[in-house]
C-alpha positions as a LaTeX table, in Angstrom:
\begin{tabular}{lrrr}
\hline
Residue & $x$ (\AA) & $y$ (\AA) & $z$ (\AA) \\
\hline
Unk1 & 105.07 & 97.98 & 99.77 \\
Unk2 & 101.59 & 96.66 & 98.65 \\
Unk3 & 99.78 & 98.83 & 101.31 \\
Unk4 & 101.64 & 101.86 & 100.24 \\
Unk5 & 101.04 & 101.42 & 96.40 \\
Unk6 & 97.36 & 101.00 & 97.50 \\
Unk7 & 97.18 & 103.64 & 99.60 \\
Unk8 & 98.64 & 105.19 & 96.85 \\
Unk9 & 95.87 & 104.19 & 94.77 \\
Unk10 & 93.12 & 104.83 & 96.90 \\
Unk11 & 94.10 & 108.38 & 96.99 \\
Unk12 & 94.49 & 109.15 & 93.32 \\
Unk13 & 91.51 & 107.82 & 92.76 \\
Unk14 & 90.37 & 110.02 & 95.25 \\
Unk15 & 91.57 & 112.93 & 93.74 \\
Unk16 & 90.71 & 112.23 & 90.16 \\
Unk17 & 87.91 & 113.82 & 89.98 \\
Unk18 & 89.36 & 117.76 & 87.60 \\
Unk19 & 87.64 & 120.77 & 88.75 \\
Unk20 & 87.73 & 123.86 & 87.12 \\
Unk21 & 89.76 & 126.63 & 87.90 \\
Unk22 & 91.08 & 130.31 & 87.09 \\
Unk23 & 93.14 & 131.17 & 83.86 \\
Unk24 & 96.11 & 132.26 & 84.77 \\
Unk25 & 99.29 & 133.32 & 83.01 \\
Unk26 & 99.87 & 132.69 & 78.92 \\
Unk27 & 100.93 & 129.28 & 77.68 \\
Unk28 & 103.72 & 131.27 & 75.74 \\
Unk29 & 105.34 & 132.25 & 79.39 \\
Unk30 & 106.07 & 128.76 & 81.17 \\
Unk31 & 109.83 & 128.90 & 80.85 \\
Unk32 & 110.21 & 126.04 & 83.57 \\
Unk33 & 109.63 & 123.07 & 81.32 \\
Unk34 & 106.34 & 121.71 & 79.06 \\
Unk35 & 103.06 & 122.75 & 80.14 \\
Unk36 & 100.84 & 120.16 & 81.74 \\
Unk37 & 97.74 & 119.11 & 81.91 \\
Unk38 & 96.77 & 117.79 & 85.36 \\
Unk39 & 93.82 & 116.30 & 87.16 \\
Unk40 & 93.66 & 118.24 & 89.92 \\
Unk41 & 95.83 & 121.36 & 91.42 \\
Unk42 & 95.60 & 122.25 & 94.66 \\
Unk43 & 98.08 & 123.71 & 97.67 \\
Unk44 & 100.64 & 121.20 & 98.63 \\
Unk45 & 98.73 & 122.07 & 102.33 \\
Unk46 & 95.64 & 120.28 & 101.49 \\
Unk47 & 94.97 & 117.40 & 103.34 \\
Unk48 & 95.08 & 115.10 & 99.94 \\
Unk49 & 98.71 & 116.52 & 98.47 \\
Unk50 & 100.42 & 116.91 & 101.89 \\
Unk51 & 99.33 & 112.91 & 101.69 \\
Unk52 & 101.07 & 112.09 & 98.74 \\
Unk53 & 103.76 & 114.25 & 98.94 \\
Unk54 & 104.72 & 112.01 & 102.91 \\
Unk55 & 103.82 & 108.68 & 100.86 \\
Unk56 & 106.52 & 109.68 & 98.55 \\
Unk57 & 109.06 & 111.22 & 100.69 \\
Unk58 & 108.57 & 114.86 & 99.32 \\
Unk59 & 109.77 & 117.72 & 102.03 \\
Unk60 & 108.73 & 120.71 & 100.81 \\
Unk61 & 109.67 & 124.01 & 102.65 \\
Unk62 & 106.84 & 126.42 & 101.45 \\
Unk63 & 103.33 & 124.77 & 101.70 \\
Unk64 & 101.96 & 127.47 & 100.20 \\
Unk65 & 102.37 & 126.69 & 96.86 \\
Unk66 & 99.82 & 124.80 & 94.47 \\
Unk67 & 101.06 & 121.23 & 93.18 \\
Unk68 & 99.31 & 119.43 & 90.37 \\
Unk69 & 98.10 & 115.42 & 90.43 \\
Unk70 & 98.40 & 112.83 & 88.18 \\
Unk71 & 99.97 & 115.09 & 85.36 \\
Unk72 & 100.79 & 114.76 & 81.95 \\
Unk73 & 102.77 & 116.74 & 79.26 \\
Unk74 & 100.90 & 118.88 & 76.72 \\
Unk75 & 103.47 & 118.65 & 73.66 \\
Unk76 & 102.50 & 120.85 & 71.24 \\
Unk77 & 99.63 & 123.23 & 71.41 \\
Unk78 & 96.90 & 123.47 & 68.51 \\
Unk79 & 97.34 & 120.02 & 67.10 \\
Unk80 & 94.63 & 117.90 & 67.53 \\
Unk81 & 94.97 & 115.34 & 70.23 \\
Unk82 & 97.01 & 117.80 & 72.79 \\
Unk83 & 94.38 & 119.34 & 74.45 \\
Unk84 & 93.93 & 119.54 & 78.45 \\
Unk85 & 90.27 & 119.00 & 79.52 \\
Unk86 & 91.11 & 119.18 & 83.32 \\
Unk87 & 93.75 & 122.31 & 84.42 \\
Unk88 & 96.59 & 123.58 & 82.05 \\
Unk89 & 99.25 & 124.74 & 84.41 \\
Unk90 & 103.30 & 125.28 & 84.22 \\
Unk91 & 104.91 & 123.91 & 86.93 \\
Unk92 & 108.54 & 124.38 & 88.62 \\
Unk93 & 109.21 & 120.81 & 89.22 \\
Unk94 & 107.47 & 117.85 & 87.06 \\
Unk95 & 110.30 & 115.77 & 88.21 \\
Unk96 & 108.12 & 112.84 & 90.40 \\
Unk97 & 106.78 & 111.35 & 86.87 \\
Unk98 & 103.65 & 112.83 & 86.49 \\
Unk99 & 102.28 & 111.69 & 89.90 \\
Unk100 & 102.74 & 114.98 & 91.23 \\
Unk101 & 104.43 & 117.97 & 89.87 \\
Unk102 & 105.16 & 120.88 & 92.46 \\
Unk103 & 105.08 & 124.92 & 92.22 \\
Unk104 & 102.02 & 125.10 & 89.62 \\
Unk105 & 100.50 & 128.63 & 87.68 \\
Unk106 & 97.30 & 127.57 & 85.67 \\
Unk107 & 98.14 & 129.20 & 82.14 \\
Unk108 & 95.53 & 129.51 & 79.51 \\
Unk109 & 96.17 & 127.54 & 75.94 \\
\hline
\end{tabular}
């Protein structure tokens, strides 16, 4: 259980670093759930999701769809203090606590 939490770890930390990315779709259209504000998105293919989607048990049957890492909810936009400074995206599921939240669409605040 230690080894896995490291690995765990290891490749969060790995994927930490935010890179910038298209606008997509209008804040005002995420009808899925709150908007988040993640790290890093990238297809659930890439060698560093399809990682942390096996260390958590995560089957997904279309790997062609962008998952976000080490998310967190953006509450209310235009209030100070709620702004995303890595990718804004709405996902389909934000169900795995923020770790990793599947089916993302970068929207612009």
């Amino acid at each position: 259980m230690q080894l896995k939490l490291a690995f765990v770890s290891f490749a969060l930390a790995t994927l930490a670093v935010a890179t910038p990315a298209p606008r997509g779709e209008p804040a005002s259209s995420c009808s899925t759930g709150p908007i988040q504000c993640c790290n890093t998105v990238e297809p659930a293919s890439s060698a560093g999701a399809a990682s942390l989607l096996g260390l958590l048990g995560i089957v997904l049957q279309n790997l062609n769809v962008d998952v976000g890492i080490t998310c967190s909810p953006i509450s209310v936009i235009g209030i100070s203090g709620n702004s995303c400074s890595a990718q804004a995206v709405c996902c389909q599921d934000n169900s795995n606590g923020g770790l990793i939240s599947i089916g993302c669409v970068p929207v612009t605040l």
